[in-house]
TORNUDREN-841419 format. One record per residue: x, y, z of N, C-alpha, C in turn; residue number from 1. Coordinates in steps of 0.001 Angstrom, whole numbers, plus 524288, in hexadecimal, padded with zeros to 5 digits. Example, Ala and Ser with C-alpha at 12.3 -4.5 7.8 and 13.67 -1.06 7.14 Angstrom:
BEGIN
n_u: 83386; n_v: 7E9C6; n_w: 81E78; ca_u: 8300C; ca_v: 7EE6C; ca_w: 81E78; c_u: 83390; c_v: 7F31C; c_w: 81E78; lumza: 1
n_u: 83232; n_v: 7F736; n_w: 81BA8; ca_u: 83566; ca_v: 7FBDC; ca_w: 81BE4; c_u: 83264; c_v: 8001E; c_w: 81EBE; lumza: 2
***
This chain:
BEGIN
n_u: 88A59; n_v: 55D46; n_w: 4C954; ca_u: 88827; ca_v: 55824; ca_w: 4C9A5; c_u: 88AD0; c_v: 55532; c_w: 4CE0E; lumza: 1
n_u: 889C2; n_v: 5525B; n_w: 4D225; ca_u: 889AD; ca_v: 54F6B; ca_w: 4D659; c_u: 889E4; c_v: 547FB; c_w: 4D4CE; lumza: 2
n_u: 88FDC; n_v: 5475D; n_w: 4D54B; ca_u: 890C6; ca_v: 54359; ca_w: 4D485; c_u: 8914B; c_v: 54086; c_w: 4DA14; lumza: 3
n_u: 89141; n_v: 53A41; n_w: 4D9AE; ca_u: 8913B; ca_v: 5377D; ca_w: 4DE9C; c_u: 89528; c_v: 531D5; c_w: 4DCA1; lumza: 4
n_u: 89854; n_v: 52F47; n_w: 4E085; ca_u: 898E9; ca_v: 52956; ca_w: 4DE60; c_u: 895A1; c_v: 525B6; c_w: 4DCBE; lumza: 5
n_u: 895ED; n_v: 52366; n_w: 4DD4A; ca_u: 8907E; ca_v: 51E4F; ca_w: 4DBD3; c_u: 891E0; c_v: 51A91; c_w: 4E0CB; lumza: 6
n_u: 89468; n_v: 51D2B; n_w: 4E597; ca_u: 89219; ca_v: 51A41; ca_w: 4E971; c_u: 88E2A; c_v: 51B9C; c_w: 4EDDE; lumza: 7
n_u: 888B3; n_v: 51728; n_w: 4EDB0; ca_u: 883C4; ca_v: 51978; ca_w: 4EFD3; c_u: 88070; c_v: 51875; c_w: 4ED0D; lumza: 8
n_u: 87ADD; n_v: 51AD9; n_w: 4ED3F; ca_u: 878BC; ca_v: 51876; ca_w: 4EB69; c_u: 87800; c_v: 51D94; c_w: 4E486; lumza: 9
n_u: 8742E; n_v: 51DC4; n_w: 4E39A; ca_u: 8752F; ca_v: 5213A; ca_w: 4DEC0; c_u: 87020; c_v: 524F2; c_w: 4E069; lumza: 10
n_u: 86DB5; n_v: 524E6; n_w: 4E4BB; ca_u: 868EF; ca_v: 5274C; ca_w: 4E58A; c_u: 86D7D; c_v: 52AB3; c_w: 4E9E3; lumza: 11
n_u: 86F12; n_v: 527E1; n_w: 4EE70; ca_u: 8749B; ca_v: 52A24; ca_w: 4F12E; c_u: 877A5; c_v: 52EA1; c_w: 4EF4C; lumza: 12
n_u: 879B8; n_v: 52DAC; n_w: 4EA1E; ca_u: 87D1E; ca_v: 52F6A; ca_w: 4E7E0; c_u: 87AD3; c_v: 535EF; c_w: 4E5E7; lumza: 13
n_u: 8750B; n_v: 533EB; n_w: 4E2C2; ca_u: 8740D; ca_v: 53828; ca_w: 4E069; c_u: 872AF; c_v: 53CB0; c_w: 4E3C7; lumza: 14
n_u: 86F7B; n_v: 53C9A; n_w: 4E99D; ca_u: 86E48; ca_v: 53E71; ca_w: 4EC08; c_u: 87335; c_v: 5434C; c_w: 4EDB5; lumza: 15
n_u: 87842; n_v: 5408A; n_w: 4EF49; ca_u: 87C26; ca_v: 5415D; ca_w: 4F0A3; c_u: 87F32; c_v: 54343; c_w: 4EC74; lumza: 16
n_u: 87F0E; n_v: 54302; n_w: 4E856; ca_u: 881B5; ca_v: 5470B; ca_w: 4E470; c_u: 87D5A; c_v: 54B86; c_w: 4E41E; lumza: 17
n_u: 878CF; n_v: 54B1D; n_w: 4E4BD; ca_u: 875CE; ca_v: 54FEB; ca_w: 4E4ED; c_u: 87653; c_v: 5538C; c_w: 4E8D8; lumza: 18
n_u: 87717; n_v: 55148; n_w: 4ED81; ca_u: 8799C; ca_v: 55414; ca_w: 4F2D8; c_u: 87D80; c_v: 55588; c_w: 4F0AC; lumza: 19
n_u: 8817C; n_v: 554EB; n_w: 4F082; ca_u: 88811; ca_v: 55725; ca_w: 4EEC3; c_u: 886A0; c_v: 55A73; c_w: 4E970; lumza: 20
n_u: 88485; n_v: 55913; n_w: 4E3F5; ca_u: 8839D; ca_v: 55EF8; ca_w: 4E0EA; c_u: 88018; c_v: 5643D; c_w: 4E24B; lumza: 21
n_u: 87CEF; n_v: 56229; n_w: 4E656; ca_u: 87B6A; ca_v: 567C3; ca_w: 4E8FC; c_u: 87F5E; c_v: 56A4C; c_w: 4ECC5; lumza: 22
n_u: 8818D; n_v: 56633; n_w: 4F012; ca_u: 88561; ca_v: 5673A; ca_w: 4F299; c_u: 889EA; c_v: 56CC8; c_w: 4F175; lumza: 23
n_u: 88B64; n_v: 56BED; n_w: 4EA67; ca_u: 88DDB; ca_v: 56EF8; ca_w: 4E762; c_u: 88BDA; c_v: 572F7; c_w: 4E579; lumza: 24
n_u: 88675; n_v: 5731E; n_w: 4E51B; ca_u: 884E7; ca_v: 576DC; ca_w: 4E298; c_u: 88373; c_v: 57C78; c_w: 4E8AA; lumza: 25
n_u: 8825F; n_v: 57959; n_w: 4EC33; ca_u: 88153; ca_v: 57BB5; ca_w: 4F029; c_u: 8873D; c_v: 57F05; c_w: 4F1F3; lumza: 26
n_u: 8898B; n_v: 57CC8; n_w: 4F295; ca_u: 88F96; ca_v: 5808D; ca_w: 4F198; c_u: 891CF; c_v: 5823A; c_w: 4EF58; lumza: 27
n_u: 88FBB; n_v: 5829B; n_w: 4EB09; ca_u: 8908F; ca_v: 585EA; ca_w: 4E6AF; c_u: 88C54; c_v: 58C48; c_w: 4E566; lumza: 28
n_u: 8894B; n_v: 58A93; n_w: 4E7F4; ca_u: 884DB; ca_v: 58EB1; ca_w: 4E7D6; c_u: 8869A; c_v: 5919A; c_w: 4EBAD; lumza: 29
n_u: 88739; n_v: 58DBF; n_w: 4F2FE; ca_u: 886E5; ca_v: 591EB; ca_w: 4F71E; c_u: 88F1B; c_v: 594E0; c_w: 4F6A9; lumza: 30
n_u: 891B0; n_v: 59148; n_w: 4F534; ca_u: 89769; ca_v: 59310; ca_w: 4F577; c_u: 89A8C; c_v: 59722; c_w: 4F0E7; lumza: 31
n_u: 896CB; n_v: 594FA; n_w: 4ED6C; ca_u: 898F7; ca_v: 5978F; ca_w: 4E92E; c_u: 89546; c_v: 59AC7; c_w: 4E645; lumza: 32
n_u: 890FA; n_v: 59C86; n_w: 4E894; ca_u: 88CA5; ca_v: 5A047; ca_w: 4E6AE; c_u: 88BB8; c_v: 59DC7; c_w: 4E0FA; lumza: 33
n_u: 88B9C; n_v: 59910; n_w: 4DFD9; ca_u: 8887B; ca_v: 59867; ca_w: 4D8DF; c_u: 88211; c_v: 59820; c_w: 4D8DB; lumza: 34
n_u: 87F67; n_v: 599B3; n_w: 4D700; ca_u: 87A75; ca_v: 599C8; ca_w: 4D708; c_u: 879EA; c_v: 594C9; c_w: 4D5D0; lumza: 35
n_u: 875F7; n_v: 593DC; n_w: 4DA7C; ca_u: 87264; ca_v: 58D82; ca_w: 4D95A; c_u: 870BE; c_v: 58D21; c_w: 4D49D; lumza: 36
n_u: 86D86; n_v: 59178; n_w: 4D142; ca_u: 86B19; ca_v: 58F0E; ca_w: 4CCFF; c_u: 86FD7; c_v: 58E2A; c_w: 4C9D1; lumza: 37
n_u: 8739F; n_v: 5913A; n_w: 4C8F5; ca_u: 8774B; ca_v: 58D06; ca_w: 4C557; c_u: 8796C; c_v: 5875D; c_w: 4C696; lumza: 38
n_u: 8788D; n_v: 583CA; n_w: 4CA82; ca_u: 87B07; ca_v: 57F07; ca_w: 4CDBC; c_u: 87561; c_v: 57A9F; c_w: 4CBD0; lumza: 39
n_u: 8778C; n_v: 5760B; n_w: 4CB83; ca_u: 872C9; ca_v: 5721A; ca_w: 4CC00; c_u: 8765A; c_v: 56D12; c_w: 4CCAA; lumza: 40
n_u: 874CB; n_v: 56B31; n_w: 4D0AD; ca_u: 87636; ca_v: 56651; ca_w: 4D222; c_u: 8732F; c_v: 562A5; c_w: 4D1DB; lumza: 41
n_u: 875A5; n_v: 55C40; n_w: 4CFB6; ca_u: 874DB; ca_v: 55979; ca_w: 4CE0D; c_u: 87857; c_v: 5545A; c_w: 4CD9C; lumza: 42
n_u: 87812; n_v: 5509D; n_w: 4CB49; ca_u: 87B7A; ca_v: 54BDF; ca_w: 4CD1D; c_u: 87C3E; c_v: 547CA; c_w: 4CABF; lumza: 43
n_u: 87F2D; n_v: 544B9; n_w: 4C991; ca_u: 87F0C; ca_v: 53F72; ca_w: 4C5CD; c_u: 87ED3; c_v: 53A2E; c_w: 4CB28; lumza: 44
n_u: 881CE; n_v: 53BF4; n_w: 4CEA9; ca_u: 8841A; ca_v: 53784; ca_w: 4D25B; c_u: 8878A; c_v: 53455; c_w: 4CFF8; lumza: 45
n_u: 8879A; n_v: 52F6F; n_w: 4D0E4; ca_u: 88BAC; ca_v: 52BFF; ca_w: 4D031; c_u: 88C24; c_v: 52A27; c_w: 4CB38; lumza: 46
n_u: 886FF; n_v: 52CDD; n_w: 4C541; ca_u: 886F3; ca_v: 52CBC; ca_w: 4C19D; c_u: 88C1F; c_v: 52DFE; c_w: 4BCE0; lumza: 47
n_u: 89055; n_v: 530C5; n_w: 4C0FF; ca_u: 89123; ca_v: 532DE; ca_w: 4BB6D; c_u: 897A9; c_v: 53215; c_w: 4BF4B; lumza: 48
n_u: 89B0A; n_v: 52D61; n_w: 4BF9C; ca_u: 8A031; ca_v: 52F55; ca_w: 4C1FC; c_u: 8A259; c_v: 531FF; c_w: 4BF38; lumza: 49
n_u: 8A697; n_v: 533DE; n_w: 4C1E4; ca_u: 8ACE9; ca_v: 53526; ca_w: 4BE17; c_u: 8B166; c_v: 530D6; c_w: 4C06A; lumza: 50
n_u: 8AFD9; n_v: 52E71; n_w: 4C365; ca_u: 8B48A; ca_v: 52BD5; ca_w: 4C486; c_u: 8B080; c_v: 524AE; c_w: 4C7F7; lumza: 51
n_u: 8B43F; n_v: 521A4; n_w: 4C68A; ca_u: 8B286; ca_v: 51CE2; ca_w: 4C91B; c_u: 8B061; c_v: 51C78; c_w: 4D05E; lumza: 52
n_u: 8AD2E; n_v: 51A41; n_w: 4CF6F; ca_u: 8AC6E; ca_v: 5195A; ca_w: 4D536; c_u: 8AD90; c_v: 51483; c_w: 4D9EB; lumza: 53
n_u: 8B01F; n_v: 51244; n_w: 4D5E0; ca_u: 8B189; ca_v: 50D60; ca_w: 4D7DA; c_u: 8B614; c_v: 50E7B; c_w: 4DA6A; lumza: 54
n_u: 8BA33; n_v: 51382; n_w: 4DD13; ca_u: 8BD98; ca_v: 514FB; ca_w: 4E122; c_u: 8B9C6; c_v: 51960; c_w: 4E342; lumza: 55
n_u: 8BB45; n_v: 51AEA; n_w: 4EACF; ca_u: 8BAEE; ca_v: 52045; ca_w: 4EA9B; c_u: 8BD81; c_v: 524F6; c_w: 4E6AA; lumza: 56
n_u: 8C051; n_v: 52359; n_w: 4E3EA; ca_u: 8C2EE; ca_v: 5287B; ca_w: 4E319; c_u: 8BF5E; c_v: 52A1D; c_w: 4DE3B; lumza: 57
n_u: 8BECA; n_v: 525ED; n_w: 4DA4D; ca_u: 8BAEA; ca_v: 526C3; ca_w: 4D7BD; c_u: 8B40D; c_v: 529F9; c_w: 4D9A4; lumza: 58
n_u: 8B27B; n_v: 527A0; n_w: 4DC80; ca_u: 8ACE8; ca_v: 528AE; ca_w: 4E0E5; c_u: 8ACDA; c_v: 52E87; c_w: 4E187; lumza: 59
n_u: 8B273; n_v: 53012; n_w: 4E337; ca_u: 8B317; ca_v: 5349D; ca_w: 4E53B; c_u: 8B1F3; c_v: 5398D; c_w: 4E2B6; lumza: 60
n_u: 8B459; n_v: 5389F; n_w: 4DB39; ca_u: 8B4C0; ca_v: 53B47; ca_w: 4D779; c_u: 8AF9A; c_v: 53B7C; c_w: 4D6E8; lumza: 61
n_u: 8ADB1; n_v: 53939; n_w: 4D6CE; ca_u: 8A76C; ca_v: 53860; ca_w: 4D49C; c_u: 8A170; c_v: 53BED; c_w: 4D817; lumza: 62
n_u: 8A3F0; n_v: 53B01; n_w: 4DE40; ca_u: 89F43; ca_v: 53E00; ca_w: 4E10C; c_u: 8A18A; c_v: 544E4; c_w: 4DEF9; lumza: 63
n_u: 89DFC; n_v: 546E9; n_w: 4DC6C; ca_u: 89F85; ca_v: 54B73; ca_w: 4DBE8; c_u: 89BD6; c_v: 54F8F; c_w: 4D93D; lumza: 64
n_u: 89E11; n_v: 55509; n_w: 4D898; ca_u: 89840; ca_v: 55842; ca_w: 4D80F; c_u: 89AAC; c_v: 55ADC; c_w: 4D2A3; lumza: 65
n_u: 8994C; n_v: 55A46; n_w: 4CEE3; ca_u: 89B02; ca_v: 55D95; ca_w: 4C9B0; c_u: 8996E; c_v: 562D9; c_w: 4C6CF; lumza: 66
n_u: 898B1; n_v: 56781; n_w: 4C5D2; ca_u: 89697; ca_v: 56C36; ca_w: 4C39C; c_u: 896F5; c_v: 5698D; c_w: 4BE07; lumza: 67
n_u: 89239; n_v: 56C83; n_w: 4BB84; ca_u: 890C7; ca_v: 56A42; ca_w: 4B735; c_u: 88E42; c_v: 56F44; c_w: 4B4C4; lumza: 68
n_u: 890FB; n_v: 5726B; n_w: 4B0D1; ca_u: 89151; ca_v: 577D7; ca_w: 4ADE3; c_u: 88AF4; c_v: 57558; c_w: 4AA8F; lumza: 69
n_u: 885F6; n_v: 579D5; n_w: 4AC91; ca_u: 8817C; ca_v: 578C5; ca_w: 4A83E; c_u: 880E2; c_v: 57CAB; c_w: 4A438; lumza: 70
***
């Protein structure tokens, strides 16, 4: 799943966490031989932090790409 900060807009955001979880899945397929059909990317964006966004350091934690066991 393809997380983003919540700075931008949320149409911004989602677009751009969708870029970056294919991003992962695409290097994971061509680098590490995993078959595409097991991979699916997807995204919350700025829906779901783990950490505040009101510092960078917080922001930082947050743009990020997570594996999620189905």
């Amino acid at each position: 799943m393809g997380h983003t900060d919540n700075i931008g807009t949320l149409t911004a955001n989602m677009e751009l966490l969708q870029r970056r979880a294919d991003a992962v899945v695409k290097e994971l397929v061509t680098k590490y031989g995993i078959d595409a059909k097991r991979l699916h990317s997807a995204g919350v964006g700025p829906l779901s932090p783990v950490a505040s966004n009101k510092a960078e350091e917080g922001r930082a934690k947050n743009r990020r790409v997570e594996l999620v066991e189905q």
